[in-house]
VOPAGU-2260 file (C-alpha; in pm, 1 decimal, decimal comma):
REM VOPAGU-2260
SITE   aa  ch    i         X         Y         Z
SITE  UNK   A    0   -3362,6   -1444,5    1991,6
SITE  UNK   A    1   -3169,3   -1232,5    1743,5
SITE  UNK   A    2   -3079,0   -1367,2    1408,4
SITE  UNK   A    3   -2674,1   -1481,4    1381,5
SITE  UNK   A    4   -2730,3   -1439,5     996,8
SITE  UNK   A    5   -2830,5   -1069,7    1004,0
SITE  UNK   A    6   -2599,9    -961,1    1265,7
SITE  UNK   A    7   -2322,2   -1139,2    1053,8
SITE  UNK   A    8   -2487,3    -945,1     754,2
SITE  UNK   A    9   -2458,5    -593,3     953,0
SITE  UNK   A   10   -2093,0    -644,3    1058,3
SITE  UNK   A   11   -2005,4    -691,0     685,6
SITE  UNK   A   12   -2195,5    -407,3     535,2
SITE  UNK   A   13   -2005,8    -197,4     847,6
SITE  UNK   A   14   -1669,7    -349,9     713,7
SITE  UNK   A   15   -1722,3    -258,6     371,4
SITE  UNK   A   16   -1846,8      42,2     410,4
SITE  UNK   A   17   -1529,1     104,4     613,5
SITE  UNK   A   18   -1305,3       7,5     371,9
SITE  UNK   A   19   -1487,5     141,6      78,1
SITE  UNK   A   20   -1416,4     495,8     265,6
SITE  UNK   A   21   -1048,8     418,0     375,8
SITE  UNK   A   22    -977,4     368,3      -0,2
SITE  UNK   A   23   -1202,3     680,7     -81,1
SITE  UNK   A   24   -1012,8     900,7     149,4
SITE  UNK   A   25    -649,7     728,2      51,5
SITE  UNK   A   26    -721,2     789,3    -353,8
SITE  UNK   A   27    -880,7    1160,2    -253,3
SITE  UNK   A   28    -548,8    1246,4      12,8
SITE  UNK   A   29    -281,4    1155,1    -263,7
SITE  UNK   A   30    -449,1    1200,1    -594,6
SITE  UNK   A   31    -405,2     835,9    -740,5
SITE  UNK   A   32    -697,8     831,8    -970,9
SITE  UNK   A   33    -788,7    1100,4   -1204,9
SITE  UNK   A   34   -1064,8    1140,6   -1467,1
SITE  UNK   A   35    -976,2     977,1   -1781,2
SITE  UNK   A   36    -702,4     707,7   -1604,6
SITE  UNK   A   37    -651,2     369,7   -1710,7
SITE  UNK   A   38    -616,0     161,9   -1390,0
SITE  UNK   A   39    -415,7    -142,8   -1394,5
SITE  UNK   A   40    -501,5    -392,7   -1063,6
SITE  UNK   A   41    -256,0    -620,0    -990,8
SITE  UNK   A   42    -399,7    -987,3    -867,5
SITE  UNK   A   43    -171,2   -1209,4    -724,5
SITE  UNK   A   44    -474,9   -1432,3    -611,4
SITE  UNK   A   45    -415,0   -1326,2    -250,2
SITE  UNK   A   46    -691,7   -1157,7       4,5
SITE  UNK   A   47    -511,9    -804,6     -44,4
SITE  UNK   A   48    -564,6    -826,6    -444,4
SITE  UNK   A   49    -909,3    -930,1    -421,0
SITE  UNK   A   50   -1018,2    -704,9    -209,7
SITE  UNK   A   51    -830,5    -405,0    -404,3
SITE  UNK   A   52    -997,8    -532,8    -696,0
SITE  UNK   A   53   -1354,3    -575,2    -506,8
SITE  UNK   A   54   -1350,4    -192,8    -365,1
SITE  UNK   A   55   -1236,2     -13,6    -714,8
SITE  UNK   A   56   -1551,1    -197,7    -900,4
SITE  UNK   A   57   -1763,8     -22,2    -661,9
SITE  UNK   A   58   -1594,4     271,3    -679,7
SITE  UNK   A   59   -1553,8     298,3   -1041,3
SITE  UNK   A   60   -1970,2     252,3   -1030,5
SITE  UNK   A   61   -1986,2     603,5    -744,3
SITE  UNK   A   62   -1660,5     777,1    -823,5
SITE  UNK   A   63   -1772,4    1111,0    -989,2
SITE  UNK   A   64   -1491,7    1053,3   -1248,2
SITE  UNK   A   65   -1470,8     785,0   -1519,6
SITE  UNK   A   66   -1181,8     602,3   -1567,6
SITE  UNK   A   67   -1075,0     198,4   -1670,9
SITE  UNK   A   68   -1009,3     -49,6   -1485,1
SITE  UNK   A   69    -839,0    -428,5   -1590,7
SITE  UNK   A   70    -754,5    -676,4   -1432,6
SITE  UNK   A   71    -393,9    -800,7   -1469,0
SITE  UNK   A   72    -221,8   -1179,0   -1310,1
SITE  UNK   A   73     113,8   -1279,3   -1351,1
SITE  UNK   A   74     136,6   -1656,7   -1409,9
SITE  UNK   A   75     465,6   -1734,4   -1295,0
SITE  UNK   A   76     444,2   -2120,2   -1418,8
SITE  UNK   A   77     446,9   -2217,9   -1058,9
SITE  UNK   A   78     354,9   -2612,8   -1082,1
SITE  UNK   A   79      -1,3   -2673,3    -975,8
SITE  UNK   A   80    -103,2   -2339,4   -1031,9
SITE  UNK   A   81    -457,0   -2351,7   -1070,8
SITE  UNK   A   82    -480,8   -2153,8   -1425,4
SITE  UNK   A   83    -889,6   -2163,7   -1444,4
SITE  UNK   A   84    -948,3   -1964,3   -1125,4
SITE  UNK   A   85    -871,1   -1632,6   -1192,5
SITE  UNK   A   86   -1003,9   -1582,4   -1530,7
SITE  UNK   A   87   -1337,5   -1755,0   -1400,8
SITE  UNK   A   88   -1345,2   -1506,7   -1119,9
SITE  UNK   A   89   -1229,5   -1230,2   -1360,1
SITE  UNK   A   90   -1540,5   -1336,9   -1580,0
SITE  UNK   A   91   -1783,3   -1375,5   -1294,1
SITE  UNK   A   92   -1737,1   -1000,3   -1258,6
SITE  UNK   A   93   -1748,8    -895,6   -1604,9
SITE  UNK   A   94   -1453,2    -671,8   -1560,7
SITE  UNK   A   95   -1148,4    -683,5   -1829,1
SITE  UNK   A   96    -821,0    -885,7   -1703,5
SITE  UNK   A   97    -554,1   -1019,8   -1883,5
SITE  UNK   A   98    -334,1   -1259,7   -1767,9
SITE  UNK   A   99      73,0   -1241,6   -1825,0
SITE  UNK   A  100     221,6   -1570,0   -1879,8
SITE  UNK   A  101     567,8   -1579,0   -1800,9
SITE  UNK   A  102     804,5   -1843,8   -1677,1
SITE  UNK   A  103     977,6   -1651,1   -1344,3
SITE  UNK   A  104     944,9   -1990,2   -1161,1
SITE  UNK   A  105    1217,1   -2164,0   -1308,0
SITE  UNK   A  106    1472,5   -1873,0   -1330,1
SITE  UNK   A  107    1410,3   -1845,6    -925,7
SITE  UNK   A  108    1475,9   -2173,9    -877,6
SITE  UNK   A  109    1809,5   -2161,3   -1080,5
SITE  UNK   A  110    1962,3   -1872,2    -900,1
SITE  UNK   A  111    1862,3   -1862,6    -562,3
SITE  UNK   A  112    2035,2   -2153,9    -382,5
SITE  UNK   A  113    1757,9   -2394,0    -158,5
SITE  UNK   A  114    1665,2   -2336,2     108,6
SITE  UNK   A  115    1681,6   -1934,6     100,5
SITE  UNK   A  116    1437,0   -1721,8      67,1
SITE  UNK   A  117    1344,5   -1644,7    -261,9
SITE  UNK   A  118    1052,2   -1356,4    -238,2
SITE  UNK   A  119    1335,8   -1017,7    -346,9
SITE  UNK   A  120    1413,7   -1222,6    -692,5
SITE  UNK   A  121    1085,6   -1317,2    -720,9
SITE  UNK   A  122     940,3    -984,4    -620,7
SITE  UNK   A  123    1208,4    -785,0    -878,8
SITE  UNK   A  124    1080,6   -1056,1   -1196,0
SITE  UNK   A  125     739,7    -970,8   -1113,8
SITE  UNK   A  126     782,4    -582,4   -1089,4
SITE  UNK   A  127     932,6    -569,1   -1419,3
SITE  UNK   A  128     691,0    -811,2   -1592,6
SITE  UNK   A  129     399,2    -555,4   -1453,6
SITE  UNK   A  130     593,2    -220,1   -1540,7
SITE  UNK   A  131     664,5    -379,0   -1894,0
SITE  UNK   A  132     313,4    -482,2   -1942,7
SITE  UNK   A  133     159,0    -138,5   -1821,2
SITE  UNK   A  134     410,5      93,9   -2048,1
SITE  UNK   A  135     275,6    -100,0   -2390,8
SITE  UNK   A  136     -64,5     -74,0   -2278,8
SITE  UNK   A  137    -117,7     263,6   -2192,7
SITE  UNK   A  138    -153,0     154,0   -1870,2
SITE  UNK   A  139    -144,3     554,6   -1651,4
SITE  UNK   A  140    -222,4     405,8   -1260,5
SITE  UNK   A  141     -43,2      56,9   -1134,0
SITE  UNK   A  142    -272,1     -61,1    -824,8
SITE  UNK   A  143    -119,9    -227,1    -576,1
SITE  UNK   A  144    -245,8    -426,6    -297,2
SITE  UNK   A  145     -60,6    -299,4      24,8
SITE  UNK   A  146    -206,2    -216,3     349,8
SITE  UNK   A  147    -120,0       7,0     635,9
SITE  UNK   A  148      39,4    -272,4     810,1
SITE  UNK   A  149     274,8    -348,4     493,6
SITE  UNK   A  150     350,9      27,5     506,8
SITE  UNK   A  151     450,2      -4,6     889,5
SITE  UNK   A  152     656,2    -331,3     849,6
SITE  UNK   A  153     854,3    -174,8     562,7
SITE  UNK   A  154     913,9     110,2     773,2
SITE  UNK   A  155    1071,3     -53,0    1055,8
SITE  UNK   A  156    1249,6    -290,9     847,1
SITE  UNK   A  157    1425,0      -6,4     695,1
SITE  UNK   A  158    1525,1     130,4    1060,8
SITE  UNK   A  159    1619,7    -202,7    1171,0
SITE  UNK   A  160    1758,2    -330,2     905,9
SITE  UNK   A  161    1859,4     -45,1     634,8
SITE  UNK   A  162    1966,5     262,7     858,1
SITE  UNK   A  163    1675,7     444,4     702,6
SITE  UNK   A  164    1366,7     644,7     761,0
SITE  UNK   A  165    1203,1     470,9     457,1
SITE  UNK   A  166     874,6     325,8     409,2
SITE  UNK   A  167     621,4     245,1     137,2
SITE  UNK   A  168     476,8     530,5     -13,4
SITE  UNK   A  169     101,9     552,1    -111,8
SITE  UNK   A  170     155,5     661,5    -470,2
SITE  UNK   A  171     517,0     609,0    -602,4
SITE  UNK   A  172     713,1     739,0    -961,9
SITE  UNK   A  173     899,3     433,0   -1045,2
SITE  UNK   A  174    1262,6     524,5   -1144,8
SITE  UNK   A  175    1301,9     531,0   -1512,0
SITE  UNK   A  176     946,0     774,7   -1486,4
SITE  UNK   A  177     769,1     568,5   -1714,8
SITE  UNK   A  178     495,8     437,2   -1427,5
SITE  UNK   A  179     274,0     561,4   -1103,3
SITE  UNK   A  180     221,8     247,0    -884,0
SITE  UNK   A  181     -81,1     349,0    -674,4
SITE  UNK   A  182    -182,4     179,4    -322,9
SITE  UNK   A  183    -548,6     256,4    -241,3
SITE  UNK   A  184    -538,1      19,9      65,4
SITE  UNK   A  185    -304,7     198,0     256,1
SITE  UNK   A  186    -500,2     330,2     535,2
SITE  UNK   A  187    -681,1      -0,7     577,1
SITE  UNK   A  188    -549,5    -263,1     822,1
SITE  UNK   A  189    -488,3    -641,5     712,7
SITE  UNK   A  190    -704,5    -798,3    1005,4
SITE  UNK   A  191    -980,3    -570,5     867,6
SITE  UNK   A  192    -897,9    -705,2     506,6
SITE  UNK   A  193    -857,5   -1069,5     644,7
SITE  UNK   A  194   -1227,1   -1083,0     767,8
SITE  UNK   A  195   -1367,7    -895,6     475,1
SITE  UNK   A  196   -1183,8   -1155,8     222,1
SITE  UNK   A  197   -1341,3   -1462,3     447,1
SITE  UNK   A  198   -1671,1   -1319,9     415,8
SITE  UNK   A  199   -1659,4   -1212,8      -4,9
SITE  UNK   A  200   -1505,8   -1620,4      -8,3
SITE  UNK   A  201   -1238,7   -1531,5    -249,6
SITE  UNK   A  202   -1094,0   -1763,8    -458,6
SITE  UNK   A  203    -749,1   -1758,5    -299,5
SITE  UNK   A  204    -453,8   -1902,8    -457,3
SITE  UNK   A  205    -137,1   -1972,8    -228,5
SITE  UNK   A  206     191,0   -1860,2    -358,3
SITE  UNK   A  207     348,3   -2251,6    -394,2
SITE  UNK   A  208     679,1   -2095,0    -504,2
SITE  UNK   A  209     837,1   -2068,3    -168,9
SITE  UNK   A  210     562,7   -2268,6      36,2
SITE  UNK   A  211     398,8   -1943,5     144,1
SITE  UNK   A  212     737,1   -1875,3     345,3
SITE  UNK   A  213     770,0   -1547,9     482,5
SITE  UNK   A  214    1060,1   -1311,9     474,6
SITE  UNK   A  215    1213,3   -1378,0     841,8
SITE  UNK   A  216    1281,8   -1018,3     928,4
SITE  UNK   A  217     931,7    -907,6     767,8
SITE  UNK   A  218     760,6   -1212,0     959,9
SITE  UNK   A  219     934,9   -1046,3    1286,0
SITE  UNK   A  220     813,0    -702,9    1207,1
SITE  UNK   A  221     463,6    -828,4    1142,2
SITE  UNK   A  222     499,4   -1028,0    1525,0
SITE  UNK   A  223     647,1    -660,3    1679,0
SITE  UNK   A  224     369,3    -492,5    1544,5
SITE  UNK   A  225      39,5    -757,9    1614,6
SITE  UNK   A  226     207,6    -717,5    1969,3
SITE  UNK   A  227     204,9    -345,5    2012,2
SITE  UNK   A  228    -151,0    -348,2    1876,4
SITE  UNK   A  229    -248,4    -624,9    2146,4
SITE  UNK   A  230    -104,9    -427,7    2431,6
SITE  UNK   A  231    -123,7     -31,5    2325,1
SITE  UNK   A  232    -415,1      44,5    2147,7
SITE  UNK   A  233    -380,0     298,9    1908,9
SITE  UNK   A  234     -75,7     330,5    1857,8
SITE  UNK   A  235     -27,3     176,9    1489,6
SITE  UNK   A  236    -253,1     427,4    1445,2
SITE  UNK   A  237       2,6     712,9    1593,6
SITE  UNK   A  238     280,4     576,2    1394,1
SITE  UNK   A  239     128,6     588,8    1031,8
SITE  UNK   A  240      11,7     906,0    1136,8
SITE  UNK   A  241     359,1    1034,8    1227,0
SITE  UNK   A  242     484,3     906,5     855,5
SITE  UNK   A  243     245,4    1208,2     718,2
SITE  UNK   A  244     413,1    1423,0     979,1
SITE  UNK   A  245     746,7    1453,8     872,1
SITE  UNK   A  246     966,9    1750,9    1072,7
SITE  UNK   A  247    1315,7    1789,3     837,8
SITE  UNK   A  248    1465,6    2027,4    1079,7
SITE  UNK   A  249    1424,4    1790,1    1346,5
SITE  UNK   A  250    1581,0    1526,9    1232,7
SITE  UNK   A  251    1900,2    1482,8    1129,7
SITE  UNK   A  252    1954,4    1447,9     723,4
SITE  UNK   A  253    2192,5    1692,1     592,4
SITE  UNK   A  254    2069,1    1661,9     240,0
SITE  UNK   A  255    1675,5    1691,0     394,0
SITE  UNK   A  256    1733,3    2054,7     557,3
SITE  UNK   A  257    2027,1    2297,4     536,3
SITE  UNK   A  258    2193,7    2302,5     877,8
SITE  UNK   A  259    2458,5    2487,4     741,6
SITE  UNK   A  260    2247,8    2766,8     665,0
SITE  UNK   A  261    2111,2    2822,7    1009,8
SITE  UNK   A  262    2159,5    3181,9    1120,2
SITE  UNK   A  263    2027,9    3388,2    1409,7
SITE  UNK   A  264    1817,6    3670,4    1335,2
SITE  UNK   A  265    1929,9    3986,2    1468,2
SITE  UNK   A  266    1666,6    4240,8    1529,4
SITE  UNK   A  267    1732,7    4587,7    1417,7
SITE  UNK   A  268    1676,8    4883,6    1606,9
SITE  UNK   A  269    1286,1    4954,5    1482,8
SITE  UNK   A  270    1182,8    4607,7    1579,4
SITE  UNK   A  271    1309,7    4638,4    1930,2
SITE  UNK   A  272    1169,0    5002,0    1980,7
SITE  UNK   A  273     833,7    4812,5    1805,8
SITE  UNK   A  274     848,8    4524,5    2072,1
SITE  UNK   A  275     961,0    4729,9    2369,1
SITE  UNK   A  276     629,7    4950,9    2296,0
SITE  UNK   A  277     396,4    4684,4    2294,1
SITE  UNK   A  278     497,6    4586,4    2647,4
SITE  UNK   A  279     445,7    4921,9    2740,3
SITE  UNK   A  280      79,4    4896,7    2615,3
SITE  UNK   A  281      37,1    4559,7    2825,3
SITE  UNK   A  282     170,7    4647,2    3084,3
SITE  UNK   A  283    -115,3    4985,4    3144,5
């Protein structure tokens, strides 16, 4: 009879070693981590976090460049937010965090009416918190925790919703040029990070500020895509692949590729003697 405790042991060692190379080959593709960089991870306390968090200590311990890593939480002064768990779990590991405390809660809750949704205000308090924190302490690399699957749901929200072929990019220049926000899970897939995060047990802490309420049109693009993976194999796959396969002159942005421009290219007399010779010679 085979053991359910080993073969539960081999799947996870085969899912971390899966990830481990995902994020390898993500940081390697698009040059988010170079010798001497101080990373800063972002934890919200969700699976995605952790697990960000999880691979770059291992990777900091192979990686055949040094470079820093701490850990940084936003407390939002959400009420019941367990305050203990992070820095225990921060201290568990032994690797530097600091946690931000900052009172977004209550400025949500006075602007956005009830009942809406309040994760873009909340997202834009939390984005500037984390830039401001990383510019005063020489913070070079922001890590983020997005997958391939937020990449994809951004994507088509931004077709569906925007009028735009925009997604999420795997290392970004944030607008006033004063941070690179990095995101080495973005060629690993959330179902893969959900079972890896139930196996590691992380201490996860639900976001309380909007009951865990997902944005409706994200939530829809997350139910489109779950269903194309159930019934066409592969082809998430096909369509992150495509977004690294980008054909300007075949699409139709103006300020992408210079339609005007387009000329025909007349050939001169020497070419066409050239090319009428060399069917001469395939034709013997």
């Amino acid at each position: 009879m085979s053991d359910p405790g080993k073969k539960s042991r081999t799947q996870f060692n085969k899912l971390q070693k899966r990830l481990r190379h995902y994020v390898g080959d993500a940081i390697a593709d698009y040059t988010m981590i170079e010798n001497g960089d101080k990373v800063m991870v972002c934890i919200s306390g969700g699976k995605d976090s952790f697990t960000l968090l999880d691979v770059l200590i291992n990777l900091q311990k192979t990686a055949p460049i040094d470079f820093e890593l701490i850990a940084v939480n936003l407390d939002q002064k959400q009420p019941g937010f367990p305050e203990h768990v992070l820095p225990d779990y921060f201290e568990s590991l032994g690797v530097p965090y600091h946690i931000i405390e900052k009172d977004t809660y209550s400025v949500v809750r006075r602007v956005i009416p009830e009942g809406s949704t309040t994760c873009g205000l909340c997202s834009r308090l939390r984005r500037g918190t984390l830039y401001g924190y990383a510019e005063a302490n020489s913070v070079t690399k922001i890590a983020l925790g997005h997958h391939r699957d937020d990449i994809l749901e951004t994507f088509f929200l931004n077709i569906f919703y925007g009028g735009k072929l925009k997604a999420m990019p795997p290392k970004l220049l944030s607008d006033d040029k004063k941070n690179i926000v990095i995101r080495p899970l973005a060629y690993c897939r959330e179902k893969e990070i959900e079972r890896f995060s139930a196996f590691k047990k992380f201490p996860i802490i639900p976001c309380n500020l909007c009951g865990s309420q997902e944005n409706l049109q994200r939530q829809a693009m997350k139910v489109m895509l779950k269903s194309w993976d159930r019934q066409f194999p592969g082809r998430l796959e096909t369509i992150f692949t495509s977004l690294q396969n980008i054909a300007p002159s075949q699409l139709a942005d103006r300020q992408l590729f210079d339609f005007t421009g387009l000329k025909i290219n007349h050939r001169t007399g020497e070419q066409i003697e050239s090319f009428n010779a060399g069917l001469k010679v395939l034709a013997q």
